[in-house]
C-alpha positions in Angstrom: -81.4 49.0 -1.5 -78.5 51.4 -2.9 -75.8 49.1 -3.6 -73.0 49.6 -2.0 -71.1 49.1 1.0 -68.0 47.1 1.7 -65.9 46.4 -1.7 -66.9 42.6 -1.6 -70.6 43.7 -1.7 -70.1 46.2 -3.9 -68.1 43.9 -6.4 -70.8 41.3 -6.1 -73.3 43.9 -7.0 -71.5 44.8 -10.4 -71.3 41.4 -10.9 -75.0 41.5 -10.8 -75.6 44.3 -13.5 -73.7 42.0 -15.5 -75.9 39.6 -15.0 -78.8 41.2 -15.3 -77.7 42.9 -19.0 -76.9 39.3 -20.3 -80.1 38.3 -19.2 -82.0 41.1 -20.7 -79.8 40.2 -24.0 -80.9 36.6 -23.9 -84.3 37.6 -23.7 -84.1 39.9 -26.7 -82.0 36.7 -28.4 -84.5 33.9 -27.4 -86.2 33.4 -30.6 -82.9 34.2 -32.9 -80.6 31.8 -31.3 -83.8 29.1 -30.3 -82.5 28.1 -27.0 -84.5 27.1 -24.0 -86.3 29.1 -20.5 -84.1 27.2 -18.6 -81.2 29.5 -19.3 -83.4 32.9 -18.6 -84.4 31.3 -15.2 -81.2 30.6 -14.2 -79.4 33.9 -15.0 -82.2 35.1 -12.8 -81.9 33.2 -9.9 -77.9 34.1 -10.5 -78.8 37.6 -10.2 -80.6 37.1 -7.1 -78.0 35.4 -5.7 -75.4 37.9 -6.2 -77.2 40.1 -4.5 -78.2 37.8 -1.4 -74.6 37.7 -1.0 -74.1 40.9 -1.6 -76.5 42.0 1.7 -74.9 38.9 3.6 -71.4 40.4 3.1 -72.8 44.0 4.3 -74.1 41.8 7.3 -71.3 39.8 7.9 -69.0 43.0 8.0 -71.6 45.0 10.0 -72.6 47.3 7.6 -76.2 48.8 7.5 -78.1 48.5 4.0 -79.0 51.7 2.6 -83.0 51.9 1.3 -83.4 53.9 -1.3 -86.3 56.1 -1.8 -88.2 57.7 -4.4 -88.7 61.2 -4.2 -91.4 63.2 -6.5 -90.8 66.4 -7.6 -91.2 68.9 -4.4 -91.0 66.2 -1.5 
């Protein structure tokens, strides 16, 4: 998926990145700061909801999802 689309899908999908940089933080500060999975697993699962949402709101508002595709070198 490319995120975008409306500007509530769009917003929930920064709010995702944001997500998904504390969590790759947390990781990287596991052992430092000593706290538990439980926290990694639920920024996660808070990232995947964001972006549930996020499609649901392109849905809701009747906009089509746009896949994004790979493309080697002289496709």
């Amino acid at each position: 998926m490319v995120p975008d689309g409306s500007e509530e899908a769009t917003s929930l999908h920064i709010c995702r990145t944001v997500v998904r940089r504390l969590e790759r933080l947390a990781v990287s500060l596991r052992t430092e700061l000593g706290f538990e999975g439980t926290i990694l697993a639920y920024l996660n699962r808070l990232s995947s909801l964001l972006f549930m949402m996020a499609l649901a709101s392109n849905r809701r508002l009747g906009i089509t999802e746009r896949i994004w595709r790979f493309r080697k070198e002289g496709d």
